[in-house]
C-alpha positions as CSV (number, residue, x, y, z in Angstrom):
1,X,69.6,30.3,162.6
2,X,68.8,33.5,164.3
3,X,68.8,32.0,167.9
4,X,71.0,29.8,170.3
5,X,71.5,28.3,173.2
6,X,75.0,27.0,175.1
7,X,75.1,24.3,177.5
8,X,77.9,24.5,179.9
9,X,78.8,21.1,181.3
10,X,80.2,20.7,184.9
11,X,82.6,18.1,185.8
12,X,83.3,16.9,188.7
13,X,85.4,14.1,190.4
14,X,82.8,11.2,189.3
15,X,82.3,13.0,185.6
16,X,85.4,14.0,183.7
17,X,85.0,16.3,180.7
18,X,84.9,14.0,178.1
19,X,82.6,11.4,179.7
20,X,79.8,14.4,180.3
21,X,80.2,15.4,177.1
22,X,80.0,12.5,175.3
23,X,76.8,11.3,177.7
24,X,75.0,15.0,176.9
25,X,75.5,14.8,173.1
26,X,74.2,11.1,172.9
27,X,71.0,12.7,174.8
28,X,71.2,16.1,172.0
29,X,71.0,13.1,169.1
30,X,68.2,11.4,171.0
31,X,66.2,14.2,171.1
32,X,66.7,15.4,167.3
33,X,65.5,11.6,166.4
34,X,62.6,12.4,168.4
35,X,61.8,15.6,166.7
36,X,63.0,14.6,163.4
37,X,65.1,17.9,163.0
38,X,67.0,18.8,160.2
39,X,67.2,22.8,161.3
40,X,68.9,22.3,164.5
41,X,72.7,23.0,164.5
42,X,75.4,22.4,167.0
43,X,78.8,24.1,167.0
44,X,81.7,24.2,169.9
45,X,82.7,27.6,170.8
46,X,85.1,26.6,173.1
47,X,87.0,24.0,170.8
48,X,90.3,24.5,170.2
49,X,92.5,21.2,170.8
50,X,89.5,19.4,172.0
51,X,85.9,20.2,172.1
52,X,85.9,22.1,175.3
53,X,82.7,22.0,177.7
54,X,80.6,24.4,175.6
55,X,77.8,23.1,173.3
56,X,76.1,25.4,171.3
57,X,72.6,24.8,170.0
58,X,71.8,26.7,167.1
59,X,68.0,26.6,165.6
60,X,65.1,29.5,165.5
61,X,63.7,30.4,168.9
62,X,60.4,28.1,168.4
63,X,62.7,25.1,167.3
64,X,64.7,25.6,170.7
65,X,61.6,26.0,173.2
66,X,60.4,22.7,171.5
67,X,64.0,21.0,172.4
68,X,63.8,22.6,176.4
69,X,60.3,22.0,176.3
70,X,61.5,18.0,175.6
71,X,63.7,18.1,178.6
72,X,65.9,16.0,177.0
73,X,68.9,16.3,179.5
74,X,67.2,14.7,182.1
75,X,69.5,13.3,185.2
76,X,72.2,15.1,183.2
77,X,70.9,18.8,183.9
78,X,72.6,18.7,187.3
79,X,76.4,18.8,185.4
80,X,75.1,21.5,183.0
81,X,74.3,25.2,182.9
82,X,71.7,25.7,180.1
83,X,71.7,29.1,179.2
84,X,68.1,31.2,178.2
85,X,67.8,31.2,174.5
86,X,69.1,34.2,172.8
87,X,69.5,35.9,169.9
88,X,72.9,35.9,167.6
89,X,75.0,38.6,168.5
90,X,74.5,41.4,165.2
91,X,78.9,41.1,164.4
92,X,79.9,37.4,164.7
93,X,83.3,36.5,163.2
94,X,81.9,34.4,160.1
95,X,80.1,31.2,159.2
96,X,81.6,27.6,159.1
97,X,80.0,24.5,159.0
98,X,80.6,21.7,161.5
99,X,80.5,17.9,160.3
100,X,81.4,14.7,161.0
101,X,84.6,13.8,158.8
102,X,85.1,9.4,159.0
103,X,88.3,7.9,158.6
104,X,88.9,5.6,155.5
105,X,90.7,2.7,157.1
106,X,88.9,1.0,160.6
107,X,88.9,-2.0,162.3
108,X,86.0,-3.1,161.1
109,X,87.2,-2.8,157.5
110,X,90.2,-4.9,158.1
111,X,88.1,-7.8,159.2
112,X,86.0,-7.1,156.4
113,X,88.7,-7.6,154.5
114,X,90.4,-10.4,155.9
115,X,86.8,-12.3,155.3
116,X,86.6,-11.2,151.7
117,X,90.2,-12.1,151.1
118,X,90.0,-15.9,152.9
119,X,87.4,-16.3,150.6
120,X,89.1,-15.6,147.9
121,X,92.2,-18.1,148.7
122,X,94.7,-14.7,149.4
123,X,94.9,-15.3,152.7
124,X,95.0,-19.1,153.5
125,X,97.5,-19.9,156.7
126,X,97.1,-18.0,159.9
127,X,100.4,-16.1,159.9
128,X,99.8,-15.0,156.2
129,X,96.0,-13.5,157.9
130,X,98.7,-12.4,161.0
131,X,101.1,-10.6,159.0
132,X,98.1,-9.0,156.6
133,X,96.3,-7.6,159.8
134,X,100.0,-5.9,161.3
135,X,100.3,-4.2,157.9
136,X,97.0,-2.4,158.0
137,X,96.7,-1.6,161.2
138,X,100.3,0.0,160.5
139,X,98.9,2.0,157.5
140,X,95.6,2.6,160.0
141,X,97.3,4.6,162.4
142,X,100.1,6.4,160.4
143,X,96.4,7.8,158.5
144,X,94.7,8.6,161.6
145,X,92.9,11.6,162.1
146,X,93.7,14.0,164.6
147,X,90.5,15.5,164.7
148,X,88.6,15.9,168.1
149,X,85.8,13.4,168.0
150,X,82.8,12.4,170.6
151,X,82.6,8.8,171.5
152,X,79.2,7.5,171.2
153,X,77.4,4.4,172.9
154,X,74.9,2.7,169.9
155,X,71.3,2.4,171.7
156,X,70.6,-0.4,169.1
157,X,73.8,-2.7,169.9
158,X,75.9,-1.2,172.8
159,X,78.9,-1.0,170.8
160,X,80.9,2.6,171.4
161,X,82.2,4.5,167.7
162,X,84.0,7.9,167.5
163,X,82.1,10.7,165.9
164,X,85.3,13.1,164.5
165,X,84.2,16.6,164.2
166,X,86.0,18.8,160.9
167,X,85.3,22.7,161.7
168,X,85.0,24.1,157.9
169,X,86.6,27.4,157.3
170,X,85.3,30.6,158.2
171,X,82.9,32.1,155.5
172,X,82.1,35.6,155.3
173,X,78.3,34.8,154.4
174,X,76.0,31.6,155.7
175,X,75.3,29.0,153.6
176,X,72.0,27.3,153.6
177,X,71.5,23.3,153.9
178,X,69.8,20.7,156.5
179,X,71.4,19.2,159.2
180,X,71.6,15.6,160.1
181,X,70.5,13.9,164.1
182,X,73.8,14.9,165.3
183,X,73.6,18.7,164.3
184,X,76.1,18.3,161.8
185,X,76.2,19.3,157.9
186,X,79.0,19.5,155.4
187,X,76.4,22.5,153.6
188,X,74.9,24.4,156.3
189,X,77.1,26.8,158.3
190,X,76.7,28.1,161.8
191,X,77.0,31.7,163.1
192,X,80.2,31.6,164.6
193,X,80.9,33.8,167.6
């Protein structure tokens, strides 16, 4: 990952911060479908309680004129500054990786489990299936995560999910790995700078 490129999103008063985020990385994981990437690698220079309105592309220079070259932004480019492509500075501050982390209890684990457990005769009358569902959801958000997450539209159903981001610590050397269609990996770090 010698080269990079940020994308500075614009918001305005019909595009707040998070919506133009969220609608630029869906487009980002459209276009590593298309090319099939696994060595493209996003990071977020700008997080630090939430994302912040810097996307940083990370991939050789080839791999990145192929993504521009895709112009995979479309009606978007107008709320973004794409910067040229450029080399990693020589000092950065270290290496981390940047992956998705999933919590363990969901909504659609709970009806999950209130199916399986009908089924099986735990749950028969509605205020047992009632009193079940206020429990878990309890136990849900008392687990929540607090990490800052993208929400994400499925092309396939039109149902929205939250992506959570987990910003691994900083390493003083970069570790080697593929990345998945959202430019994440819990193995290959990212210059960070």
């Amino acid at each position: 990952m010698n080269d990079y490129m940020d994308i500075r999103i614009k918001p305005d008063a019909e595009m707040r911060e998070n919506v133009l985020l969220n609608k630029v990385y869906t487009k980002f994981h459209k276009a590593l479908c298309d090319l099939k990437a696994t060595d493209i690698g996003i990071s977020f220079p700008k997080y630090r309680v939430k994302l912040g309105e810097v996307i940083r592309i990370h991939a050789s220079s080839d791999r990145l004129k192929e993504l521009q070259m895709m112009n995979w932004l479309g009606g978007l480019s107008g709320y973004c500054d794409v910067s040229d492509i450029l080399p990693v500075p020589k000092t950065v501050e270290g290496y981390r990786t940047v992956s998705r982390v999933q919590p363990t209890m969901t909504l659609a684990k709970l009806e999950k489990r209130v199916k399986y457990q009908k089924a099986n005769g735990d749950l028969i009358t509605k205020e047992e299936v009632e009193s079940y569902k206020k429990q878990y959801k309890a136990k849900m958000f008392a687990q929540g995560l607090d990490n800052p997450y993208l929400e994400l539209q499925s092309n396939s159903n039109g149902h929205k999910h939250r992506r959570f981001i987990q910003f691994g610590e900083l390493l003083e050397s970069c570790t080697e790995g593929e990345f998945d269609q959202f430019g994440l990996s819990k193995t290959a770090s990212i210059p960070w700078f």
